[in-house]
Gaussian input, Z-matrix of N, CA and C with variables (Angstrom, degrees):
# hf/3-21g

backbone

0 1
 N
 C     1     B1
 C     2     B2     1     A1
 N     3     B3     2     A2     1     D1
 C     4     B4     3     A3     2     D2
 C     5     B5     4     A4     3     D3
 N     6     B6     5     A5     4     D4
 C     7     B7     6     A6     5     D5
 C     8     B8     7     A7     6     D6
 N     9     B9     8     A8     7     D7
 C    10    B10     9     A9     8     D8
 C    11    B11    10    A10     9     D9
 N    12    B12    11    A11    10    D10
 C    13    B13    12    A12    11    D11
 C    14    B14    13    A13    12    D12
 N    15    B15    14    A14    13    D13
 C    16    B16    15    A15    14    D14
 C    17    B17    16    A16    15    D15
 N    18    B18    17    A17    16    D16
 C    19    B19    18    A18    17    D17
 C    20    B20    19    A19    18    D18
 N    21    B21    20    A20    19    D19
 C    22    B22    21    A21    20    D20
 C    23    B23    22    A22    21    D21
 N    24    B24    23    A23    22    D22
 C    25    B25    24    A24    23    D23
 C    26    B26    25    A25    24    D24
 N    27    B27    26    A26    25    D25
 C    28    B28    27    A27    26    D26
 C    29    B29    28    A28    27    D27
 N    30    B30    29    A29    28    D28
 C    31    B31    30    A30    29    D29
 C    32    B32    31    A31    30    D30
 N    33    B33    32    A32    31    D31
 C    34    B34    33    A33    32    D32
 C    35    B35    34    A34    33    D33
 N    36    B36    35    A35    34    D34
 C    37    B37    36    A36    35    D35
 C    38    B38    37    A37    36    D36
 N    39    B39    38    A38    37    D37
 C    40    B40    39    A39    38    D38
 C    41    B41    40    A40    39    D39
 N    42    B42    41    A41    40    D40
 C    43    B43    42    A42    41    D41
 C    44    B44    43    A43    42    D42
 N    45    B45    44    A44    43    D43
 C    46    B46    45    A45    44    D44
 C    47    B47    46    A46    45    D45
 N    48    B48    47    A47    46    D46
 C    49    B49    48    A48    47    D47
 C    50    B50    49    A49    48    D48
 N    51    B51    50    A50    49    D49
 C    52    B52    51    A51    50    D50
 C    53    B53    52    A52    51    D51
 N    54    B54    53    A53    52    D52
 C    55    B55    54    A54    53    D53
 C    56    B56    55    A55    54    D54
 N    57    B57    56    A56    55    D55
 C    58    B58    57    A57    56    D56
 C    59    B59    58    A58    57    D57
 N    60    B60    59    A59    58    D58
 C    61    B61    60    A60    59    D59
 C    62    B62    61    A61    60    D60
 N    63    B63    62    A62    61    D61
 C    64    B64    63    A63    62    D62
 C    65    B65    64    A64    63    D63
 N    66    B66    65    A65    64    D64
 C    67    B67    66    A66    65    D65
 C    68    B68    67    A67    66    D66
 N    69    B69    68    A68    67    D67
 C    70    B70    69    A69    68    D68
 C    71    B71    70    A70    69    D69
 N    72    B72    71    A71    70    D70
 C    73    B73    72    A72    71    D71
 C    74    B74    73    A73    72    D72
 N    75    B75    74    A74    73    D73
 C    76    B76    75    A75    74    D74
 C    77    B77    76    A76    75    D75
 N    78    B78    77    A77    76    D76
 C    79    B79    78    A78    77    D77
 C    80    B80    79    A79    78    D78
 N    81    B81    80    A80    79    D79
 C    82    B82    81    A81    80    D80
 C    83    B83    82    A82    81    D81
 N    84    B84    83    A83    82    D82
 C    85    B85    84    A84    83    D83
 C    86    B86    85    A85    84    D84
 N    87    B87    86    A86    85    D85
 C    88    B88    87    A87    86    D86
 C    89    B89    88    A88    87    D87
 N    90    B90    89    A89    88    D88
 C    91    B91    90    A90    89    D89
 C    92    B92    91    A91    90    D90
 N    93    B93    92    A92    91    D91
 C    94    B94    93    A93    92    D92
 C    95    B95    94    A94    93    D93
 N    96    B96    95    A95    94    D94
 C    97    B97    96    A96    95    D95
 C    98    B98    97    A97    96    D96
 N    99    B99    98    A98    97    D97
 C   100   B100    99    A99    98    D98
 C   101   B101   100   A100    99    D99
 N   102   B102   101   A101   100   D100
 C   103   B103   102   A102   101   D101
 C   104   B104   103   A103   102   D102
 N   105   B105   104   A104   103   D103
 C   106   B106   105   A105   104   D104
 C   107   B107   106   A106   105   D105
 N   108   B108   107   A107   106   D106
 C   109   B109   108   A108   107   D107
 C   110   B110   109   A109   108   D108
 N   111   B111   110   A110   109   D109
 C   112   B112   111   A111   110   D110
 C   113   B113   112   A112   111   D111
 N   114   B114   113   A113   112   D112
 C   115   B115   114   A114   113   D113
 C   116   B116   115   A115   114   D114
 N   117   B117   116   A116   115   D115
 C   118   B118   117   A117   116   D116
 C   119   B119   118   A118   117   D117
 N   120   B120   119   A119   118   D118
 C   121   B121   120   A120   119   D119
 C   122   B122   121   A121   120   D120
 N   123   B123   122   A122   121   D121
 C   124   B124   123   A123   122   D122
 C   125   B125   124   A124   123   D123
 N   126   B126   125   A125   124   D124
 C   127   B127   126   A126   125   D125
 C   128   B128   127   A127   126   D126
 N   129   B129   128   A128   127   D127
 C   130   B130   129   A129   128   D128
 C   131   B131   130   A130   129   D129
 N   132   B132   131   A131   130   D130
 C   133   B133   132   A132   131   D131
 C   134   B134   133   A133   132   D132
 N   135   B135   134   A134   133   D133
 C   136   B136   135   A135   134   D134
 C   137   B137   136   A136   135   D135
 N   138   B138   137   A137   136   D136
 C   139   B139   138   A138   137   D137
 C   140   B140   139   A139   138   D138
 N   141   B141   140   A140   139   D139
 C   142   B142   141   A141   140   D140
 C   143   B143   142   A142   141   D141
 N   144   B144   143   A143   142   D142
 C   145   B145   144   A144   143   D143
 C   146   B146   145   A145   144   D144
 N   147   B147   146   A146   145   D145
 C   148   B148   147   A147   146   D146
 C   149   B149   148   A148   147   D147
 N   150   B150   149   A149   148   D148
 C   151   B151   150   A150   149   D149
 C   152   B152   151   A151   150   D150
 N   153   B153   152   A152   151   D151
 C   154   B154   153   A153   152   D152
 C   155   B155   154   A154   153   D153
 N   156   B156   155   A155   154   D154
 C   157   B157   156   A156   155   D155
 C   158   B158   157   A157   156   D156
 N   159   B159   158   A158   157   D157
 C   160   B160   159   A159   158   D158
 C   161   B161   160   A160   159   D159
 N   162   B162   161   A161   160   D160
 C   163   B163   162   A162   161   D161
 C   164   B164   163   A163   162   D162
 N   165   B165   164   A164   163   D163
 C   166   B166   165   A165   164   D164
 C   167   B167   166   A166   165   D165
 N   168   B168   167   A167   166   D166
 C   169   B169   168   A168   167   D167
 C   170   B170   169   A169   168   D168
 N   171   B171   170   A170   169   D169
 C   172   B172   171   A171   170   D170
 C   173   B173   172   A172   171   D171
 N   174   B174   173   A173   172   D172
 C   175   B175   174   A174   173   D173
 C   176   B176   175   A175   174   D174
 N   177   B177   176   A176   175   D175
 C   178   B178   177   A177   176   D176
 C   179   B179   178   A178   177   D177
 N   180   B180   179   A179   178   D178
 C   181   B181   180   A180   179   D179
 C   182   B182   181   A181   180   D180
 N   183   B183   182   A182   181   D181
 C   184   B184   183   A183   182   D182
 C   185   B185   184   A184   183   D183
 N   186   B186   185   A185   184   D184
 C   187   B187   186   A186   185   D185
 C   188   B188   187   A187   186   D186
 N   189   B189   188   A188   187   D187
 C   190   B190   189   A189   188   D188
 C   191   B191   190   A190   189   D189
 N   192   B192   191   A191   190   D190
 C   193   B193   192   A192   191   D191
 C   194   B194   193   A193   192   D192
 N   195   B195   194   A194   193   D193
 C   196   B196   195   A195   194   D194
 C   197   B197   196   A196   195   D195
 N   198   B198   197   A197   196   D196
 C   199   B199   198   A198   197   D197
 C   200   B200   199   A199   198   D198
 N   201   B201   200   A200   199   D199
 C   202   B202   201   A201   200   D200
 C   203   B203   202   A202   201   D201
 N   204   B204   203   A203   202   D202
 C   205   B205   204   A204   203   D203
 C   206   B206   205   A205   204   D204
 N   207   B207   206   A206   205   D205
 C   208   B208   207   A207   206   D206
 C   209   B209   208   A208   207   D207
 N   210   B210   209   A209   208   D208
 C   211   B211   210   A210   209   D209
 C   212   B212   211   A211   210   D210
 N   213   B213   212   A212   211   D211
 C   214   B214   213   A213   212   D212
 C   215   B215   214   A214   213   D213
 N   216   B216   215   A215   214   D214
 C   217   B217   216   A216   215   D215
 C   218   B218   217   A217   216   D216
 N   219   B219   218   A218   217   D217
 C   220   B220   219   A219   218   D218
 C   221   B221   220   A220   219   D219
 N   222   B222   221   A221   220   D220
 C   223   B223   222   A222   221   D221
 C   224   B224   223   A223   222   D222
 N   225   B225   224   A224   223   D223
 C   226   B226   225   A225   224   D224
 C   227   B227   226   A226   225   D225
 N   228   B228   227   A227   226   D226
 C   229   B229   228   A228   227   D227
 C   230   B230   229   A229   228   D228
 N   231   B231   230   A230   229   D229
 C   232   B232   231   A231   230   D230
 C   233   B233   232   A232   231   D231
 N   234   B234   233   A233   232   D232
 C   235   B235   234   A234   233   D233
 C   236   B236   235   A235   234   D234
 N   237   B237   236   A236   235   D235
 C   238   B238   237   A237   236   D236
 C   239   B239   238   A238   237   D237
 N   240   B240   239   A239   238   D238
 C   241   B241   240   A240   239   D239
 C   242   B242   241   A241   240   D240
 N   243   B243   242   A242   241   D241
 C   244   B244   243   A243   242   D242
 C   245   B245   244   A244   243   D243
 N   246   B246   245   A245   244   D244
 C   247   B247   246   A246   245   D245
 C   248   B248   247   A247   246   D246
 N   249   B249   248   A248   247   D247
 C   250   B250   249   A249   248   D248
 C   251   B251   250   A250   249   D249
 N   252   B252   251   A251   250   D250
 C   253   B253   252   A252   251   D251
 C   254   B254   253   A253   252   D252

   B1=1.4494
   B2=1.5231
   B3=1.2285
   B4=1.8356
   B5=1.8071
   B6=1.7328
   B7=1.3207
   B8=1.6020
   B9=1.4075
   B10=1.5357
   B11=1.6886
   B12=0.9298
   B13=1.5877
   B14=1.6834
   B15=1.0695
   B16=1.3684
   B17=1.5712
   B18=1.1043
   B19=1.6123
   B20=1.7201
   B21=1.6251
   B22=1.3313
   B23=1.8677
   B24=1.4111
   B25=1.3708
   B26=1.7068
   B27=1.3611
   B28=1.6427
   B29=1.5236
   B30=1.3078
   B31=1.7087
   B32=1.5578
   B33=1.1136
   B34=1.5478
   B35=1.9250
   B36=1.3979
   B37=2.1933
   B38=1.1418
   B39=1.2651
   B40=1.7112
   B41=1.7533
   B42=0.8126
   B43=1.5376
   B44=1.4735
   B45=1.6887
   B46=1.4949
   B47=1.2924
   B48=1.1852
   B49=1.6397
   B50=1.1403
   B51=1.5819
   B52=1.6012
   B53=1.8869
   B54=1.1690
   B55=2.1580
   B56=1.6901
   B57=1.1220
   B58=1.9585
   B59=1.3800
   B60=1.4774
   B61=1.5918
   B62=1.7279
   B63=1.0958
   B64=1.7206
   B65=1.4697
   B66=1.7147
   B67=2.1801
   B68=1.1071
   B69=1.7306
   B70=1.3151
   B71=1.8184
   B72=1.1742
   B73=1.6928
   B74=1.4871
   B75=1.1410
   B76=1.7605
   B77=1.6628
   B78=1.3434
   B79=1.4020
   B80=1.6571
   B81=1.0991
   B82=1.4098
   B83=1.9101
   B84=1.7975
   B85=1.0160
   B86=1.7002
   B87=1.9043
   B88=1.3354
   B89=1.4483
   B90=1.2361
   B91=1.6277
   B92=2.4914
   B93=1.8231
   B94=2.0504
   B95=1.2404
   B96=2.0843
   B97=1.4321
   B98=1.6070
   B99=1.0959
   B100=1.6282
   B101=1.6759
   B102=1.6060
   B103=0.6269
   B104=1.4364
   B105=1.5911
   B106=1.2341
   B107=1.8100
   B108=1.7251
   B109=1.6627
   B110=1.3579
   B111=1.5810
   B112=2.0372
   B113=1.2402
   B114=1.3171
   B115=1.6282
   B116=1.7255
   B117=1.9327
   B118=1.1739
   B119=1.9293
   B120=1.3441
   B121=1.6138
   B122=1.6506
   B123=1.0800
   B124=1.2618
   B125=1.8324
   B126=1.5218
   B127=0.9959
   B128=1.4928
   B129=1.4795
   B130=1.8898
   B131=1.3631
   B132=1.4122
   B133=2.1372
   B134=1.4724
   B135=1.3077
   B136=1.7227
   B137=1.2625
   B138=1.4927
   B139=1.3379
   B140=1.2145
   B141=1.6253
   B142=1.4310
   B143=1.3150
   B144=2.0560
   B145=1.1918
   B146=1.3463
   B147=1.8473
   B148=1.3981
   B149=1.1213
   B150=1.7127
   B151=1.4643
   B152=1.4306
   B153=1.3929
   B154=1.6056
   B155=1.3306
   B156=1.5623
   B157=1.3245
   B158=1.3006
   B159=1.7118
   B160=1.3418
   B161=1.6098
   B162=1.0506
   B163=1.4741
   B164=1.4913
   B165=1.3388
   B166=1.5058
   B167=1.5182
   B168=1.5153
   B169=0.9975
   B170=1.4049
   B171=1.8555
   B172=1.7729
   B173=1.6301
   B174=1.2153
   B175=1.5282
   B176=2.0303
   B177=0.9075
   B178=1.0758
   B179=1.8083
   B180=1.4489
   B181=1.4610
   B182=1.5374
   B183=1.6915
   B184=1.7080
   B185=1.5923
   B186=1.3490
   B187=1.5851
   B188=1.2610
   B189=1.5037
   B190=1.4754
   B191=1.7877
   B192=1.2434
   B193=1.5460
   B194=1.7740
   B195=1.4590
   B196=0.9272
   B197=1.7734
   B198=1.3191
   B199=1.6931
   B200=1.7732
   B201=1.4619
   B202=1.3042
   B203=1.7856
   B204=1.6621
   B205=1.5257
   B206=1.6226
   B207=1.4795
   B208=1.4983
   B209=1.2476
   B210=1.5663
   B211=1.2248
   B212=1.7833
   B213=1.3353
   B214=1.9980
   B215=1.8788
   B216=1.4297
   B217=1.3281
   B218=1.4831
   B219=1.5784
   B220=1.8590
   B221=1.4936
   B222=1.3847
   B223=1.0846
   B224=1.4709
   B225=1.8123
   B226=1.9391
   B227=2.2026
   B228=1.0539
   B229=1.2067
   B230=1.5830
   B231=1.8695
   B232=1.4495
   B233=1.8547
   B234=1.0483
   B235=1.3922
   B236=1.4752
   B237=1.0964
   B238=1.3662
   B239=1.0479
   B240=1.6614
   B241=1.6782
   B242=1.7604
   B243=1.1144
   B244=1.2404
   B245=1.8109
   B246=1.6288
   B247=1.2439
   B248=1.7210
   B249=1.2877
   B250=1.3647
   B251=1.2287
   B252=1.5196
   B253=1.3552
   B254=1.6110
   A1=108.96
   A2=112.01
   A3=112.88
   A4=76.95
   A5=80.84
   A6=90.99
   A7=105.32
   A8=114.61
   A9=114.54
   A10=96.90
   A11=133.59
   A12=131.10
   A13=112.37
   A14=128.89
   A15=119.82
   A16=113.75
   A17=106.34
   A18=104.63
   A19=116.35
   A20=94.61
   A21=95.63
   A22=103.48
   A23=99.37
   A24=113.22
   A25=120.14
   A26=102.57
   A27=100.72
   A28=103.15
   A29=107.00
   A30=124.96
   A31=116.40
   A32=111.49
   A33=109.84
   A34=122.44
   A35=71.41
   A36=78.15
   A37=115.64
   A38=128.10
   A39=139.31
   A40=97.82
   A41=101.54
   A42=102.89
   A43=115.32
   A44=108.61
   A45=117.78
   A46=107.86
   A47=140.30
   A48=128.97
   A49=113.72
   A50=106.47
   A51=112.19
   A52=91.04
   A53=99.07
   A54=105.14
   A55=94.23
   A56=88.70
   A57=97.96
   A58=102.49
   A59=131.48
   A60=126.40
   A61=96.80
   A62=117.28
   A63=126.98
   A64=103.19
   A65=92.97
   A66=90.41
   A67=124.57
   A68=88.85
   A69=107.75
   A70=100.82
   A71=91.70
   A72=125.41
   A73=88.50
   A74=105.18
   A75=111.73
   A76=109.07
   A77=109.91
   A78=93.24
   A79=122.02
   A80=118.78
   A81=156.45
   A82=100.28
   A83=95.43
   A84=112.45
   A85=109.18
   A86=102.83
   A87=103.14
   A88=153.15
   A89=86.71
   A90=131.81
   A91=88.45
   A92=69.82
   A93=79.06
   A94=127.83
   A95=98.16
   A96=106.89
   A97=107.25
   A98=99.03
   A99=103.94
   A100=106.50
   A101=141.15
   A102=151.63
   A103=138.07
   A104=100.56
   A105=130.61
   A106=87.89
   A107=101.98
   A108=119.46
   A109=95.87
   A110=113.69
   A111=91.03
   A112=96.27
   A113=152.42
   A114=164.11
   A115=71.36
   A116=117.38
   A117=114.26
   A118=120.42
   A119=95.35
   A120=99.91
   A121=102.38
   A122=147.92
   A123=140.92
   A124=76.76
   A125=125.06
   A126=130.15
   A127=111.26
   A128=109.27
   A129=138.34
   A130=88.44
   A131=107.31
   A132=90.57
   A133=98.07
   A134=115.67
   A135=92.63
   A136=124.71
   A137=124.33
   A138=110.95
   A139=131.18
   A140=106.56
   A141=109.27
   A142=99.85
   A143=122.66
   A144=130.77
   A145=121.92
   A146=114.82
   A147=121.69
   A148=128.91
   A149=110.13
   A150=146.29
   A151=103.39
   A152=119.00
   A153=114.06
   A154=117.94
   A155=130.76
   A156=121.08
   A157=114.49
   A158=105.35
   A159=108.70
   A160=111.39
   A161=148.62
   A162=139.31
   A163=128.34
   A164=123.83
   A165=150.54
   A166=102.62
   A167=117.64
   A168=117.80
   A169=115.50
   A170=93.09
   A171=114.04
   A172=108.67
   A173=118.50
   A174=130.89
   A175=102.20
   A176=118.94
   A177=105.23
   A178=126.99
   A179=96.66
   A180=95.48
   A181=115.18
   A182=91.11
   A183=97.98
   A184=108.66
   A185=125.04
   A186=136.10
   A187=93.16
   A188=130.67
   A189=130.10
   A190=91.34
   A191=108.79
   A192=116.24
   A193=100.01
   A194=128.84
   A195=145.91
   A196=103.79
   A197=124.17
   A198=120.83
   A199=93.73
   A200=103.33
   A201=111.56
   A202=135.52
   A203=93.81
   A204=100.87
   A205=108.27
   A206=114.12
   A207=113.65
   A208=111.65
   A209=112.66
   A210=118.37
   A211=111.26
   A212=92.60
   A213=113.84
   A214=87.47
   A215=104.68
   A216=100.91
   A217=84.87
   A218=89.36
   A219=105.75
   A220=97.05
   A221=124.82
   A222=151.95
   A223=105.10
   A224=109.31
   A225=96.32
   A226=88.08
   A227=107.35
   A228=107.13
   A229=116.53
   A230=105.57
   A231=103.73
   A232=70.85
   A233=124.77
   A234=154.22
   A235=110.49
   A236=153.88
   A237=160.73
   A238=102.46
   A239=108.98
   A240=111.90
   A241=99.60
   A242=130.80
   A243=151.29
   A244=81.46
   A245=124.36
   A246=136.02
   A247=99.18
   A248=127.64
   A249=110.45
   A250=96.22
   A251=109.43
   A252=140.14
   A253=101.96
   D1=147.49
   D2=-172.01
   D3=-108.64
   D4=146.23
   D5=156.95
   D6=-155.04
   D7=-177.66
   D8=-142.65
   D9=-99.49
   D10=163.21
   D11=-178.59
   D12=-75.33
   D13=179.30
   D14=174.19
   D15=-83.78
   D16=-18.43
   D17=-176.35
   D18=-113.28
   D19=32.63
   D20=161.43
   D21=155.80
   D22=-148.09
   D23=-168.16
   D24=-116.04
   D25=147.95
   D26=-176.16
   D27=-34.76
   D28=153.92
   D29=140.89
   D30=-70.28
   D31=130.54
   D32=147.67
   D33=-24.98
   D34=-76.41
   D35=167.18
   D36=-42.25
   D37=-53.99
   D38=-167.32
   D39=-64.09
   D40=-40.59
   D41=-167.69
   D42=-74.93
   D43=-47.60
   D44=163.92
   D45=-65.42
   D46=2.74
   D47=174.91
   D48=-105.32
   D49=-14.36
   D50=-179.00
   D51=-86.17
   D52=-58.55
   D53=172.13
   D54=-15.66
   D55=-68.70
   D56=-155.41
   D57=-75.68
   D58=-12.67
   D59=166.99
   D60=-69.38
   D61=-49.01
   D62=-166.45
   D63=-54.02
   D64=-60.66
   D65=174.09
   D66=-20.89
   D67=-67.40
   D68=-147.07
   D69=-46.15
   D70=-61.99
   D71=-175.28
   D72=-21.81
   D73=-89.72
   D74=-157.97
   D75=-65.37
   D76=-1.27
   D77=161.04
   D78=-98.85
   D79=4.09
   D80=157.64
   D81=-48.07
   D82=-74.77
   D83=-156.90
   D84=-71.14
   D85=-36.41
   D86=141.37
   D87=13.51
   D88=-83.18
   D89=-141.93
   D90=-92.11
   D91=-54.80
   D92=-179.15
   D93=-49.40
   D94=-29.70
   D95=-166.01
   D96=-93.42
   D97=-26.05
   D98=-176.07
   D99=-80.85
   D100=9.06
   D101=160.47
   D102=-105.60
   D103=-6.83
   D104=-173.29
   D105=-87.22
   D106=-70.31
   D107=173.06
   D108=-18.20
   D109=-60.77
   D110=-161.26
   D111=-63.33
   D112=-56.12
   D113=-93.34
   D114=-94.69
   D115=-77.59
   D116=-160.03
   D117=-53.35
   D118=-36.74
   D119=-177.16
   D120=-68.02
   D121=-17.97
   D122=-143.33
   D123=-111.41
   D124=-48.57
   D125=-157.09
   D126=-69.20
   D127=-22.44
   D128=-164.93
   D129=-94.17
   D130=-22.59
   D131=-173.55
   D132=-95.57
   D133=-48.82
   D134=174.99
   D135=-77.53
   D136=1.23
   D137=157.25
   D138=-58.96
   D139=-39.81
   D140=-175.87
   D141=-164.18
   D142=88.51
   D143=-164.15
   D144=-58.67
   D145=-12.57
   D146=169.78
   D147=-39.56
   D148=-44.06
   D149=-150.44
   D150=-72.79
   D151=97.74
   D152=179.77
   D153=-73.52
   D154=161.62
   D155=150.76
   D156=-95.08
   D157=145.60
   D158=-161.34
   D159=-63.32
   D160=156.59
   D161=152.87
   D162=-59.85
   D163=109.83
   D164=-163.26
   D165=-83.46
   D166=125.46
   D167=125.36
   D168=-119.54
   D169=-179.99
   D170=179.97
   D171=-111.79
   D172=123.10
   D173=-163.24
   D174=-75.17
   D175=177.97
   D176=168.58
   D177=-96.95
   D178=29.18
   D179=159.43
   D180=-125.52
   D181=15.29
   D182=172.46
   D183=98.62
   D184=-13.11
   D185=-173.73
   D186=-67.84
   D187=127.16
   D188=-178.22
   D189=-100.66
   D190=151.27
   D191=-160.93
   D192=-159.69
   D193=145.89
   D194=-168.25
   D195=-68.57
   D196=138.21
   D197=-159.42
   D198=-68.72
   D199=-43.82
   D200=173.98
   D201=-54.75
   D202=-24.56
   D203=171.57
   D204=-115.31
   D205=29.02
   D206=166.55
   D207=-84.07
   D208=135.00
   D209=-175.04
   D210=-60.47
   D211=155.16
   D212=-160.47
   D213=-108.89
   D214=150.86
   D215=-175.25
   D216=-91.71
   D217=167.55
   D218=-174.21
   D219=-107.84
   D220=136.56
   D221=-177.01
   D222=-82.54
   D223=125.02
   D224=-163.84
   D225=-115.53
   D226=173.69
   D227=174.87
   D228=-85.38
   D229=-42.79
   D230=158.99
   D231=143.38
   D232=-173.31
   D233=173.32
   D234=-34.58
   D235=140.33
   D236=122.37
   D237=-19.77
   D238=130.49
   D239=178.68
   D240=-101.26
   D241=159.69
   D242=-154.47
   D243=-91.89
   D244=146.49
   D245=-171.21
   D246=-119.18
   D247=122.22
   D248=172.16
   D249=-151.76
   D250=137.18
   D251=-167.25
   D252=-75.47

């Protein structure tokens, strides 16, 4: 945790160095987990080579999501028709 000195208030600098200590970090942590992922899938295929991986896509905000649980477009009827008696 950053905290501020007694005789005053963060720096700008101090603060962006803590930013870029935080990055770094979790792209670290990143980096560990997404490498771990192959370790288990590689480990899931020789357990039992039947075992497919599901098919991946990436959404367009980058959220990777199962091909099977990507959203389906919704089918519209078209416009409201005008009702007259």
């Amino acid at each position: 945790m950053l905290k501020a000195p007694e005789s005053g208030a963060l720096s700008d600098r101090d603060i962006a160095s803590n930013m870029l200590a935080q990055a770094q970090a979790m792209e670290a942590n990143a980096k560990a987990m997404i490498a771990e992922a192959a370790k288990m899938k590689k480990d899931a295929e020789k357990m039992d080579p039947t075992v497919k991986r599901p098919s991946v896509k990436v959404s367009a905000i980058g959220e990777t999501v199962a091909a099977d649980e990507a959203p389906k477009a919704r089918r519209t009827r078209g416009p409201n028709k005008v009702k007259t008696a």
